[in-house]
Each structure stands twice: as structure tokens, then as C-alpha cells.
N, C-alpha and C positions, 0 to 999 in steps of 0.2 A: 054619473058614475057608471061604470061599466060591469064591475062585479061588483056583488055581493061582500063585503068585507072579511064576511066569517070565511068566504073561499076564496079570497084573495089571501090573507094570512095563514092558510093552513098550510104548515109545513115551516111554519116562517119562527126563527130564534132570535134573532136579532132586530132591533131597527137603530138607524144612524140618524142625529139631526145635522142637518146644516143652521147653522148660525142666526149669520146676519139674515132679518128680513124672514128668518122664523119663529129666531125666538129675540134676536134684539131687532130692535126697530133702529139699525145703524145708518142701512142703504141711502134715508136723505143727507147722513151726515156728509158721508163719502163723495157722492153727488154735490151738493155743495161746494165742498172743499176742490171738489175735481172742475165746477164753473168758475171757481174765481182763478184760479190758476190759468186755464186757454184761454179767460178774458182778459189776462195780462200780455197776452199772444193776438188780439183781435178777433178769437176764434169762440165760438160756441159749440155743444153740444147737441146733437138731433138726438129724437127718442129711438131711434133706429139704432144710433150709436150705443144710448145711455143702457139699450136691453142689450145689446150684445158684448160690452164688457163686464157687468152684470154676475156677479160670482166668479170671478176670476181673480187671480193676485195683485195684487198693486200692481208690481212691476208689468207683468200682462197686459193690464188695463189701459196702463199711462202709453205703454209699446200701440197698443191698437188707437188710442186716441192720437198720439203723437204721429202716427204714421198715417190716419185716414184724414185730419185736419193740415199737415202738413205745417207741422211745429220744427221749428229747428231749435230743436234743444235737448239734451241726453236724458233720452225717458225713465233710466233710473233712477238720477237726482231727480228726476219731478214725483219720481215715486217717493224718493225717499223726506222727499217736502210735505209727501201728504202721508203717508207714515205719521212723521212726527207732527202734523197740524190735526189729524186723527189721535194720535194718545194726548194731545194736551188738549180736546174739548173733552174725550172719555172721561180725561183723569178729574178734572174741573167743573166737570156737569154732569147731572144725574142721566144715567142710562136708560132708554124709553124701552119698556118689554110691548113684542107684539101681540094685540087681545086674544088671550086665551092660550098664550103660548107654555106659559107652567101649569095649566088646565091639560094639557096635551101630553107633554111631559111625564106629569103621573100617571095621566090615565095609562099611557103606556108603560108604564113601567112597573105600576099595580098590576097589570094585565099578564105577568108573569116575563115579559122580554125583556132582555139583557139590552141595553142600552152604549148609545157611543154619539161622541161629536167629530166631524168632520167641518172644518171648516180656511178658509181660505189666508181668511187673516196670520198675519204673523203673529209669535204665541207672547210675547209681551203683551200686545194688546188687546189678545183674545181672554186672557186670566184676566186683566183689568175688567172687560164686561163681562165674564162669567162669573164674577165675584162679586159686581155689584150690583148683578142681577139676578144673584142668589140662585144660578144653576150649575155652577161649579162641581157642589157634591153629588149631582145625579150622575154624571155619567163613569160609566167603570173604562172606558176607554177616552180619550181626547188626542184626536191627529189635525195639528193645525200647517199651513201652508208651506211654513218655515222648514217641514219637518220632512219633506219630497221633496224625489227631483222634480218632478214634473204637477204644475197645480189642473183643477178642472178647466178644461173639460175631458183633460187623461183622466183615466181611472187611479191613480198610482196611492191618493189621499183613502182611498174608499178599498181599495184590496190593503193596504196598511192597516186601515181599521180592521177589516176583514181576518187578518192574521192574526191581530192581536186579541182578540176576541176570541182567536181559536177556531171562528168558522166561516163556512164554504161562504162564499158571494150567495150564491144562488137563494140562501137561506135568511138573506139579509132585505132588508124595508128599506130605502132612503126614502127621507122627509124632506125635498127640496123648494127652492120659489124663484130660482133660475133656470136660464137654459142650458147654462153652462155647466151647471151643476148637474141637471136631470143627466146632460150626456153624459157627465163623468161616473154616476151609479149606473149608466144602462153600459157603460162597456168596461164597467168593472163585473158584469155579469150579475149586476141587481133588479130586483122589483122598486117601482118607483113612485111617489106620489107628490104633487105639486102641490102647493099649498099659498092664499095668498098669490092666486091669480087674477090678474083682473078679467074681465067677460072679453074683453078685445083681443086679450092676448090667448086663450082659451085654445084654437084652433094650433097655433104653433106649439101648446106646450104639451097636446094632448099628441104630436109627434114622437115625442121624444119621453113620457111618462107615462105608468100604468093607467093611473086616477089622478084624476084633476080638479081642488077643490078652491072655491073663490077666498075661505080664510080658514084659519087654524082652528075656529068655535066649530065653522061644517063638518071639518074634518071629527072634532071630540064626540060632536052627537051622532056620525053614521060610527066610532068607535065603542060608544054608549050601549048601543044596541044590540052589539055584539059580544058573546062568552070566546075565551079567550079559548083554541083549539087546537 
């Protein structure tokens, strides 16, 4: 950690979470879904690959995997096959939360900051596991992928929140555990913290975010510590 939390949040009104892989434990679903699909192409996934589509939109994702595996096939419709092979495990199997991610949640939000979700997903699927991961009614804002033109790792999701919330970027938290993501809160003009990093990837994320923590529990006890300023 690089500051102090109490002076890294001073001055700060807002914080945004990011979703999948913060507070649902979605990422292996998607990942799955997204190997069987190239495997029907001959083709696999590297981990090189699998980080850098990695909080982006479907359609984004399948474009970057389609085009660096060298798939001949319309990455849209591939998008839109994992789309719909994504809401019918959601809708059909219980939603995994990631530990300590409604630990997180409160704390900050008992902590007096106004609260918001950004996230990538398209909003059909995102109410499905916001609703059956029982964090639906925390946030007073919710901006999903569907809802811009442009998804991260432009800013366009995270100034949208920003607006609707009524304040500056500058005064805003994201809570991200991509790269994609981290970029799209640092050039929407946010403070940023990674969450549910692993120790190897550390070095890249700590590029592109304020603080960099290995899980959402690290993150609640250096927020434990602190009075809210």
C-alpha cells in the first residue's frame, strides 16, 4: 500500500464498484464459456489473452479473442452465444459472492460515501446477479455496459456514473480487479484501487491503480482502521 487510507480518501464522496470478480465471483463462469466455444475452433486461450479481455464487454472480448486466435467467425454472434449460455447458468445456478465482498460493501457505505456500480455486463444479466446476490439495493447509482457507447477501458461507464451521482470524477473511488477496468476509472479522471489481485500480476496493476490489494477481506481491514474524513 502506498498511502495511508485516511489520506488517500480525504476529499473523496463517492466510490464505484465494478462487478464481476468484485463482488460476483462470475470471471470463471465467463472464461469457461468463452474455452468451449475456441475449442470448437481448434483454438485455446493463453493467460496473456484471458487478462487482457478481462473486464471488457462481451462483444469486445470475443473481437480481441476472435481476432488474435484467428477464428473466422462473426464475433458478435459468438458474443451473443455467450451472452445467452451466461444468463442460462446465472439464471439456473446459485451465484458465487466474492469473500468478503458484501463485508466491503457496507463498510463503505456505513462510512458515509455515496455508493454506485459500474460494470460491463449487459443489464439483463447484471439485475439477475445483483438480485440473487442480494446487492441490488445498495447502490443508488447502477451503469451497466449496455448503457454506453463506449465500454472500458474508455472512461464513458465511469463519467456516466460520475454524472449521475451528481459529482466530479476527481472526488470519485473505483473498486476494480481488472486492467481494463482500472484504465477506464484512471481516465475518467478517478482514484483507483485493485482488488483481488494476484501476487504475479501485482507489478502490472500497480501501473495503472492507486492501491493494490490481493483480496476484498485486505482491502475491509486497512478500511477498518480508518474514521471516515
Amino acid at each position: 500500500m502506498k498511502l495511508k487510507l485516511s489520506e488517500f480518501f480525504r476529499g473523496i464522496e463517492a466510490v464505484i464498484f465494478d462487478m464481476d470478480g468484485v463482488l460476483s465471483d462470475t470471471e470463471p463462469v465467463y472464461l469457461q464459456i468463452e474455452k468451449e466455444i475456441v475449442a470448437r475452433y481448434g483454438k485455446s486461450l493463453t493467460d496473456s489473452l484471458i487478462e487482457r479481455i478481462k473486464g471488457s464487454s462481451l462483444v469486445n472480448a470475443m473481437k480481441t479473442i476472435v481476432d488474435e486466435l484467428g477464428i473466422n467467425e462473426d464475433h458478435e454472434k459468438l458474443a451473443k452465444e455467450e451472452e445467452n449460455a451466461f444468463r442460462n447458468y446465472i439464471i439456473n445456478n446459485p451465484v458465487p459472492v466474492v469473500p468478503c465482498a458484501q463485508e466491503l460493501v457496507e463498510t463503505v457505505k456505513s462510512s458515509g460515501y455515496r455508493i454506485a456500480l459500474a460494470t460491463s455486463t449487459a443489464s439483463d444479466n447484471a439485475m439477475v446477479i445483483l438480485s440473487k446476490t442480494g446487492f441490488k439495493d445498495y447502490f443508488e447509482v447502477i451503469i451497466t455496459g449496455d448503457k454506453v457507447q463506449k465500454t472500458k477501458p474508455a472512461p464513458d461507464i465511469y463519467l456516466k456514473c460520475a454524472q449521475l451521482l451528481n459529482v466530479e470524477p476527481r472526488f470519485c473511488v473505483a473498486i476494480e480487479d481488472s486492467i481494463n477496468g482500472c484504465k477506464a476509472a484512471k481516465n475518467a479522471g478517478m482514484k483507483v484501487i485493485a482488488v483481488n489481485v494476484a501476487e504475479k500480476s501485482r507489478r502490472e496493476f500497480e501501473e495503472v491503480a492507486d492501491e493494490v490489494f490481493t483480496s476484498n477481506c485486505e482491502l475491509v481491514d486497512e478500511l477498518k482502521e480508518k474514521p471516515r474524513v
